[in-house]
VEXKOLMAR-906036 format. One record per residue (C-alpha): residue number from 1; x, y, z. Coordinates in steps of 0.2 Angstrom, whole numbers, always signed. Example, Ala and Ser with C-alpha at 12.3 -4.5 7.8 and 13.67 -1.06 7.14 Angstrom:
VEXKOLMAR-906036
+---------+-------+-------+-------+
! drenlum !    c1 !    c2 !    c3 !
+---------+-------+-------+-------+
!       1 !   +62 !   -22 !   +39 !
!       2 !   +68 !    -5 !   +36 !
+---------+-------+-------+-------+
END
This chain:
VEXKOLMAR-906036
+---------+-------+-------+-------+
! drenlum !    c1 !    c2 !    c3 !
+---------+-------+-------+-------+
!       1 !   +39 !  -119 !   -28 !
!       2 !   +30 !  -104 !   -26 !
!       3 !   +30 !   -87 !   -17 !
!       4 !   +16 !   -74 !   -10 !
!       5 !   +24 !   -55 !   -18 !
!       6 !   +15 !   -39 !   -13 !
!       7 !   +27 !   -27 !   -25 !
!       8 !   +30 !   -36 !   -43 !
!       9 !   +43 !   -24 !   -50 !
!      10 !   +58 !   -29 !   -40 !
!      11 !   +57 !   -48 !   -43 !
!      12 !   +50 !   -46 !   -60 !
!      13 !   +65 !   -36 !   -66 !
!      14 !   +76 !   -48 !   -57 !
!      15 !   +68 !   -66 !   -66 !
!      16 !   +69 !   -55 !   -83 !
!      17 !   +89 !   -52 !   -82 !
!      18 !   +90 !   -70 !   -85 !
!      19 !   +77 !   -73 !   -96 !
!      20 !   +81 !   -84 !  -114 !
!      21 !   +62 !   -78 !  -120 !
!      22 !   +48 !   -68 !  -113 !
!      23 !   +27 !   -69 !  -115 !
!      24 !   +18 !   -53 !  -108 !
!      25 !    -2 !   -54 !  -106 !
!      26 !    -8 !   -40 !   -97 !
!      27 !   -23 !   -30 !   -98 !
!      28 !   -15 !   -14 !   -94 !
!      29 !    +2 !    -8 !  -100 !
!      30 !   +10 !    +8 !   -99 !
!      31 !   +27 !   +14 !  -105 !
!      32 !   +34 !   +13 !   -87 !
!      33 !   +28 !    -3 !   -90 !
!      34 !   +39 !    -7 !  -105 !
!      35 !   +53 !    +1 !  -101 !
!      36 !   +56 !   -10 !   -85 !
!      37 !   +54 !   -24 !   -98 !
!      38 !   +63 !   -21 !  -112 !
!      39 !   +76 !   -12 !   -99 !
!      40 !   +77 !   -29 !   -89 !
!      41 !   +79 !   -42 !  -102 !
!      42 !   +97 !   -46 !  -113 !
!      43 !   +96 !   -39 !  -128 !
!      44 !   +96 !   -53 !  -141 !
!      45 !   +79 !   -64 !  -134 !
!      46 !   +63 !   -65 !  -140 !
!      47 !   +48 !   -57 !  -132 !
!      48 !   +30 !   -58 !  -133 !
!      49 !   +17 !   -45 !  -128 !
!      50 !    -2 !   -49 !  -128 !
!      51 !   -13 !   -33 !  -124 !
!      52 !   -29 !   -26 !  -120 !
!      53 !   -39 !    -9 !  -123 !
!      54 !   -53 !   -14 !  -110 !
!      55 !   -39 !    -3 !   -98 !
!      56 !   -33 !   +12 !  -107 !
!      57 !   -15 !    +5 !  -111 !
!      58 !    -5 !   +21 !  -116 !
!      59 !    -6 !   +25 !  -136 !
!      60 !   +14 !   +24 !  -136 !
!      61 !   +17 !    +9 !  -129 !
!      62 !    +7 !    +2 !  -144 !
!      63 !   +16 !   +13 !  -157 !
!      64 !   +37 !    +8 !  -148 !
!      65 !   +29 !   -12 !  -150 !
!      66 !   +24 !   -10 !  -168 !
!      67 !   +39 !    +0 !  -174 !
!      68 !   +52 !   -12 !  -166 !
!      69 !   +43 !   -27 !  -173 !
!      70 !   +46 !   -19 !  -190 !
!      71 !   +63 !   -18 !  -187 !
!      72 !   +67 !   -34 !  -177 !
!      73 !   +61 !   -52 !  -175 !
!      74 !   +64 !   -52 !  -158 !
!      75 !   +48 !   -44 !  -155 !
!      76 !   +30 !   -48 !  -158 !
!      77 !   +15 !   -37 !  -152 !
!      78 !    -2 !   -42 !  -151 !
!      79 !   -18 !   -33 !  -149 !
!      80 !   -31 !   -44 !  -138 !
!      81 !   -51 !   -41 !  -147 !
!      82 !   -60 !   -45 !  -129 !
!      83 !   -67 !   -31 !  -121 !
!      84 !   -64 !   -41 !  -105 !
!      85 !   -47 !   -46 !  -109 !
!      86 !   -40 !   -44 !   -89 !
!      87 !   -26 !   -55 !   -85 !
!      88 !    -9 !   -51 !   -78 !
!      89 !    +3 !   -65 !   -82 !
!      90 !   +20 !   -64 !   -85 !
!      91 !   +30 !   -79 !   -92 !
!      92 !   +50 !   -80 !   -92 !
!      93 !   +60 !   -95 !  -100 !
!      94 !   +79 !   -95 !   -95 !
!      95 !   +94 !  -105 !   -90 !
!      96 !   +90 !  -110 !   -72 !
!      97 !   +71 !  -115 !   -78 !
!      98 !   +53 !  -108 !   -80 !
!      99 !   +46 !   -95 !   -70 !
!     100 !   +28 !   -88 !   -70 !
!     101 !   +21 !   -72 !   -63 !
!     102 !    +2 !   -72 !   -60 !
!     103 !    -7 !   -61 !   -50 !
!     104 !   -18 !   -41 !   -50 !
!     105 !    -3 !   -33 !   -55 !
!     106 !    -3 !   -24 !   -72 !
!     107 !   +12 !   -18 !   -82 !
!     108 !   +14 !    -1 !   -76 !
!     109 !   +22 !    +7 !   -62 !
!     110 !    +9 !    +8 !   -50 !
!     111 !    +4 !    -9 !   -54 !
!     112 !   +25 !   -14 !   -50 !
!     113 !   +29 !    -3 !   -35 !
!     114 !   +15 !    +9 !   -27 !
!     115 !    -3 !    -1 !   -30 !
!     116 !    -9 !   -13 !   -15 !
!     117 !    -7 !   -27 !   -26 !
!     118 !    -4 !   -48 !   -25 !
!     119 !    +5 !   -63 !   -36 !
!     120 !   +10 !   -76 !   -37 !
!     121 !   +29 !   -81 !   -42 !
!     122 !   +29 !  -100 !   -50 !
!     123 !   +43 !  -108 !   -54 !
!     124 !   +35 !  -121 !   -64 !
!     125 !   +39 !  -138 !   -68 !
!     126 !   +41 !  -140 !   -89 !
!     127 !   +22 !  -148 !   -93 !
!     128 !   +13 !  -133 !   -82 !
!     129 !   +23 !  -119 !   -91 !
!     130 !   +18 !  -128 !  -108 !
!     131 !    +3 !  -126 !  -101 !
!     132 !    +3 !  -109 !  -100 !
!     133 !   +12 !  -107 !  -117 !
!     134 !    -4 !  -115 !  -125 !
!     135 !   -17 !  -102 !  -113 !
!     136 !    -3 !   -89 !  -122 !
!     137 !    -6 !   -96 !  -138 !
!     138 !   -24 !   -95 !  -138 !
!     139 !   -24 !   -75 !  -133 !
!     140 !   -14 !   -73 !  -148 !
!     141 !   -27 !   -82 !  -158 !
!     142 !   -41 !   -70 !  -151 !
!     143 !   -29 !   -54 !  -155 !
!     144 !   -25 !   -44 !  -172 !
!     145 !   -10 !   -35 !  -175 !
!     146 !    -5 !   -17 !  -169 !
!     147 !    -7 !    -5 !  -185 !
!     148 !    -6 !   +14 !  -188 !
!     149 !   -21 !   +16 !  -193 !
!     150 !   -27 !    +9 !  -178 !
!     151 !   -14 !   +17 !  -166 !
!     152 !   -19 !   +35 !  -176 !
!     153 !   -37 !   +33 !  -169 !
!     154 !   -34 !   +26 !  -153 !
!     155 !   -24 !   +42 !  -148 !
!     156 !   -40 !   +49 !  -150 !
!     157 !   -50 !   +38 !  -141 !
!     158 !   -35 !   +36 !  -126 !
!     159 !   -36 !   +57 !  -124 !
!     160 !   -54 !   +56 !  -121 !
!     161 !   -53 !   +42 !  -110 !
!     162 !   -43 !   +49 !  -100 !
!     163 !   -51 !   +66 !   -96 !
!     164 !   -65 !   +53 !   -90 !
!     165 !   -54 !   +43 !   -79 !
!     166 !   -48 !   +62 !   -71 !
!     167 !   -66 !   +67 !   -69 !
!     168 !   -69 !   +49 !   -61 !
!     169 !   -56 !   +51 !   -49 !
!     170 !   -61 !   +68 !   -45 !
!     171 !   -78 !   +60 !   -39 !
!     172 !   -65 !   +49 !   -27 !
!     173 !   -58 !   +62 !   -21 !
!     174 !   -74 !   +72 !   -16 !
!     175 !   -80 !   +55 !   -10 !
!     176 !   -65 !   +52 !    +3 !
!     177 !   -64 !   +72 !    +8 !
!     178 !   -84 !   +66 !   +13 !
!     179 !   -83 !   +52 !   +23 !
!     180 !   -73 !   +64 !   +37 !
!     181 !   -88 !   +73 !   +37 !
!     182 !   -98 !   +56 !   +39 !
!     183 !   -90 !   +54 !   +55 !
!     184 !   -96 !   +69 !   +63 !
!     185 !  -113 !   +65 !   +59 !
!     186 !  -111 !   +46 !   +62 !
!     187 !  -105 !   +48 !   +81 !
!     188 !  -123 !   +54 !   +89 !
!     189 !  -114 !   +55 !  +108 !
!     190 !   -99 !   +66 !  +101 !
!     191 !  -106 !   +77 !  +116 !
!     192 !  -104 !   +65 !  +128 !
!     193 !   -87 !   +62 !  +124 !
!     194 !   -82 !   +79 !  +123 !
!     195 !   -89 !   +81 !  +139 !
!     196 !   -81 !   +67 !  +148 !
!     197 !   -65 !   +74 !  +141 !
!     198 !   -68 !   +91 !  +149 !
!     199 !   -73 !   +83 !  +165 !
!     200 !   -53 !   +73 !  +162 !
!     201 !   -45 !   +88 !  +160 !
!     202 !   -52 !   +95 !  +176 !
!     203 !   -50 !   +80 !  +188 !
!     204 !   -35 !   +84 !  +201 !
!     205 !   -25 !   +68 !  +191 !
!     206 !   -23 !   +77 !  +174 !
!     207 !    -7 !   +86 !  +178 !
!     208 !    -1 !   +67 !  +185 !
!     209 !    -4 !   +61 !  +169 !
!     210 !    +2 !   +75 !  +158 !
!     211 !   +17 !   +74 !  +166 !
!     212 !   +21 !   +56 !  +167 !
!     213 !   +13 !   +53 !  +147 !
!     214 !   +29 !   +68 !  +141 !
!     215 !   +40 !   +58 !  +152 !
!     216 !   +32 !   +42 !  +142 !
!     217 !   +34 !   +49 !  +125 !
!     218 !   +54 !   +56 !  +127 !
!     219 !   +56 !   +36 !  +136 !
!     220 !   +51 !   +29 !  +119 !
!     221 !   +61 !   +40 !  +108 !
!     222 !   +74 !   +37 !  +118 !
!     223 !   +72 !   +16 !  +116 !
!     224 !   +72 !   +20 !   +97 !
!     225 !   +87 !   +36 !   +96 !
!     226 !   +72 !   +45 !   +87 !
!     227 !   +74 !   +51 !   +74 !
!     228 !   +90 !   +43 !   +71 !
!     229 !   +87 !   +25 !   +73 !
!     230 !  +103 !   +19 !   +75 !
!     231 !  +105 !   +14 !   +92 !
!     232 !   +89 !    +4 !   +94 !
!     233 !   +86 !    -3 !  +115 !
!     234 !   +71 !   -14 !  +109 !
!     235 !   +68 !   -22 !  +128 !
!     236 !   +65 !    -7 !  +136 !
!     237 !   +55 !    -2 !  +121 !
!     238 !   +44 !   -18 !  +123 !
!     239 !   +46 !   -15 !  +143 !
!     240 !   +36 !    +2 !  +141 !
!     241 !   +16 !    -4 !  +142 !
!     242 !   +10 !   +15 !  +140 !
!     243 !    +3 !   +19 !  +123 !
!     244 !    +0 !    +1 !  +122 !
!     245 !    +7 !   -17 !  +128 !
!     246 !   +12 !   -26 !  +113 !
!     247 !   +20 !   -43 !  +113 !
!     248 !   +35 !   -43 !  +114 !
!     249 !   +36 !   -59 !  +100 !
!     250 !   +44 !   -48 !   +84 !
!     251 !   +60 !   -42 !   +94 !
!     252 !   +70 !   -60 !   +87 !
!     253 !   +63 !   -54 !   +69 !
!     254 !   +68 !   -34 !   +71 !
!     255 !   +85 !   -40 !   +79 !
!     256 !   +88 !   -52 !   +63 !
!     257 !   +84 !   -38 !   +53 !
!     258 !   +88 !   -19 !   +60 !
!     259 !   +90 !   -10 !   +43 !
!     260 !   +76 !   -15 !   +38 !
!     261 !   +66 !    -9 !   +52 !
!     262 !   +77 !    +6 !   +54 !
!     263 !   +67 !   +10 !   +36 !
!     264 !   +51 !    +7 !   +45 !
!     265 !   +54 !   +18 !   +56 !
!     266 !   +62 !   +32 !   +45 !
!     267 !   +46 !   +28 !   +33 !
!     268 !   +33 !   +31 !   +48 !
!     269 !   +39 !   +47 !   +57 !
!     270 !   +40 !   +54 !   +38 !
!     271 !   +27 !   +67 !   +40 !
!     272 !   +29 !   +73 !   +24 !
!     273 !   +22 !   +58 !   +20 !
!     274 !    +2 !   +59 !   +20 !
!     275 !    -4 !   +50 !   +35 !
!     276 !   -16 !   +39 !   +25 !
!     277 !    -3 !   +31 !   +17 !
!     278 !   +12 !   +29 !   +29 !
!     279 !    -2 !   +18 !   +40 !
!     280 !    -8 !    +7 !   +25 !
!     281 !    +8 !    +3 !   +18 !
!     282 !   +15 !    -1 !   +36 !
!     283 !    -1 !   -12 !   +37 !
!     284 !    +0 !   -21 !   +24 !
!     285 !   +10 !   -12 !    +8 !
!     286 !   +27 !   -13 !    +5 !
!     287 !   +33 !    -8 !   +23 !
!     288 !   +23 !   -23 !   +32 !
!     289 !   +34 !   -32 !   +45 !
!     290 !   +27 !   -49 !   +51 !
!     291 !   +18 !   -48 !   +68 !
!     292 !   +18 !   -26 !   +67 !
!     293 !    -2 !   -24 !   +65 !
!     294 !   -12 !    -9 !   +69 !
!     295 !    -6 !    -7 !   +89 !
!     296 !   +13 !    -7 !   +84 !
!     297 !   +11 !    +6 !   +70 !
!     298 !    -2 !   +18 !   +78 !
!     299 !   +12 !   +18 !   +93 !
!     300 !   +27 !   +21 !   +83 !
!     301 !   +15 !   +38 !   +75 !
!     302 !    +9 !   +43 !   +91 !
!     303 !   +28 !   +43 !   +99 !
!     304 !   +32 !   +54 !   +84 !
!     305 !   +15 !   +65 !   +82 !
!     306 !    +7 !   +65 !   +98 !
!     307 !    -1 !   +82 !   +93 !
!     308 !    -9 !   +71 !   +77 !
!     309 !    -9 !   +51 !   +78 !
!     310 !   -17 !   +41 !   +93 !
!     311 !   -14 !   +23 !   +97 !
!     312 !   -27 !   +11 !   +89 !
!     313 !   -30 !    -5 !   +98 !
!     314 !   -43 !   -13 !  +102 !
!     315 !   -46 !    -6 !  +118 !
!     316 !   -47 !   +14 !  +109 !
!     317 !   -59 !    +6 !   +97 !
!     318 !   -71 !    -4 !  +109 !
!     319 !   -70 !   +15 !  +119 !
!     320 !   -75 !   +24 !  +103 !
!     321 !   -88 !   +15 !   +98 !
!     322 !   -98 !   +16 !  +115 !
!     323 !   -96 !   +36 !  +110 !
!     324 !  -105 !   +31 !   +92 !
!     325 !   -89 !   +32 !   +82 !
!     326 !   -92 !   +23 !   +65 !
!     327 !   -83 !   +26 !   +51 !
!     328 !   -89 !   +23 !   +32 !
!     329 !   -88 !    +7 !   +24 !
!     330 !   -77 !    +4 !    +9 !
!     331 !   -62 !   +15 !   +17 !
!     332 !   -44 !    +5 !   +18 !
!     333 !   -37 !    +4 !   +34 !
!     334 !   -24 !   +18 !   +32 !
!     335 !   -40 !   +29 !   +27 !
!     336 !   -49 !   +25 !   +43 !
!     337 !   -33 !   +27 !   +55 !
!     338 !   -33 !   +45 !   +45 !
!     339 !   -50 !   +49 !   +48 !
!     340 !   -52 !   +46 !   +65 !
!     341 !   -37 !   +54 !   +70 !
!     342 !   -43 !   +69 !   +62 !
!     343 !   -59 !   +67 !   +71 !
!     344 !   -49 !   +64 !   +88 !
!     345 !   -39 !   +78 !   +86 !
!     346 !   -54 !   +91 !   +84 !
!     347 !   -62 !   +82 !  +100 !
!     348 !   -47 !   +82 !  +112 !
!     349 !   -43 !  +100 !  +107 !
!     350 !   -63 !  +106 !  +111 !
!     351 !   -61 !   +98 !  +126 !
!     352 !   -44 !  +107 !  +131 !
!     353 !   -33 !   +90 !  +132 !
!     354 !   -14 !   +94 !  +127 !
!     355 !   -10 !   +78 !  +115 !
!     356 !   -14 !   +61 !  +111 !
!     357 !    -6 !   +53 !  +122 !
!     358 !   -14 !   +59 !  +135 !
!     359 !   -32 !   +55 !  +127 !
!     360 !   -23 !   +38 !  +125 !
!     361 !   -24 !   +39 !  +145 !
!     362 !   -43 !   +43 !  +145 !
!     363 !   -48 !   +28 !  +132 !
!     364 !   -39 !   +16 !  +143 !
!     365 !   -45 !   +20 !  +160 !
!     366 !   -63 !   +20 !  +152 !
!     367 !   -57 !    +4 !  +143 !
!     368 !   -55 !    -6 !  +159 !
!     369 !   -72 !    +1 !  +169 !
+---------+-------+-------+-------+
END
């Protein structure tokens, strides 16, 4: 049997409680990374670790492995000779059979908990974990030992490598704080839009809708006991078309399972959180509830920022690209929600719109022309 896992640590940490004997080969480890190992398994089994330099695995992680393989002979450490050394693989042998953990995730925390990562979880029949023994056994042959000599100058080498990787990620940085201005000088009729929303908020209707969108927003706090959550009225959420229709198909799951969309909930009006992040991990990370795509999360933001967030559908987006809206390639999804927002913020306050919502208003009527 297997399972699709998008956060390794949990159920990682979990197999390893039971384990009888352990092989690590990793690419990447870090002493995060070790810990949750050593930390997870009982004390008396054996363990294997195969690992690589092509990633900069941290310097101590090498020097805890060597010093407790001089002291025990339940630990052997290997250093893997391939520059291109880069698997992820996790092997645990225990009472109730053979498990194996393949997928992108490496042996630090980011790779268990906070990265956008994928495995596998394999309960494996005896000939296919053998099998895997034997691929194990073959990195080893391709490995030396962990020295101090070696560990001496790769501290060295690790410092330097590092100041690289900050500099590198500098460049990101720059790169991401870039593509907003990107935007701006993508949308060729960002006039035209500002213009029609000026024209909006001096049509006789405006004060209709800014009315009735405020009475909209407190409706659907009110259906969710924003910021609470507790007492949770999910049909007249679902009745509520305004700020998007959404199907009403995920009630049976949210009903089966209220805590955990409580968290959801709690997690996307968290505006200490950066907004980047609190849309990806909702899309797709570890707060990703089945059938709850980009409509449902951009509604739930709105109700709580309306000021910030606006609904994304495919109705806004159609809207926004007949006003020259495209946004750079390469940027996640949570990245682009982000982006656009900040861009559509700028736009409806130029124009002298009050929130959101009420743009939301605008991009549907001109939606359905």
């Amino acid at each position: 049997m297997t399972q699709i896992i998008q956060q390794l640590g949990p159920e990682l940490k979990k197999a390893l409680m039971e384990a009888e004997e352990v092989w690590v080969a990793v690419a990447l480890m870090n002493e995060e990374g070790l810990k949750l190992i050593q930390e997870s398994i009982p004390d008396e089994i054996k363990s294997t670790f195969i690992l690589g330099i092509g990633l900069p695995t941290h310097p101590e992680v090498f020097n805890k492995l060597y010093k407790q393989e001089l002291l025990t002979d339940k630990v052997e450490a290997y250093l893997h000779k391939g520059n291109f050394y880069h698997p992820k693989l996790y092997l645990i042998k225990s009472v109730n059979g053979f498990t194996a953990f393949v997928g992108s995730a490496n042996a630090t925390s980011s790779g268990y908990h906070k990265n956008v990562e994928l495995s596998i979880k394999w309960n494996c029949n005896p000939d296919d974990f053998e099998t895997l023994i034997k691929l194990v056994e073959q990195y080893k042959k391709s490995s030396i030992k962990i020295s101090v000599p070696f560990i001496d100058k790769y501290k060295k080498s690790y410092a330097l490598r590092k100041k690289l990787h900050k500099q590198e990620q500098k460049l990101i940085d720059e790169d991401l704080n870039n593509a907003e201005k990107v935007v701006n000088k993508s949308l060729g009729q960002r006039s035209a839009l500002i213009e029609d929303l000026k024209k909006f908020r001096k049509s006789p209707s405006y004060k209709t809708v800014f009315k009735e969108r405020g009475q909209v927003i407190q409706d659907l706090r009110d259906s969710l006991d924003h910021p609470i959550f507790d007492e949770l009225d999910l049909d007249k959420f679902f009745k509520i078309k305004e700020l998007g229709t959404l199907m009403p198909f995920p009630k049976n799951r949210i009903k089966a399972d209220q805590k955990r969309f409580k968290n959801y909930l709690q997690f996307l009006s968290d505006s200490s959180v950066d907004l980047a992040e609190r849309f990806q991990r909702a899309f797709d990370g570890d707060y990703y509830l089945e059938g709850m795509g980009q409509a449902f999360i951009s509604k739930i933001l709105t109700i709580n920022e309306p000021n910030s967030c606006w609904v994304q559908n495919d109705v806004s987006l159609a809207v926004l690209e007949k006003y020259g809206l495209k946004l750079p390639k390469g940027l996640k999804p949570g990245e682009k929600y982000k982006v656009a927002a900040k861009f559509l913020e700028e736009s409806y306050s130029e124009a002298g719109l009050d929130n959101m919502a009420i743009l939301d208003e605008f991009l549907f009527s001109k939606g359905n022309i």
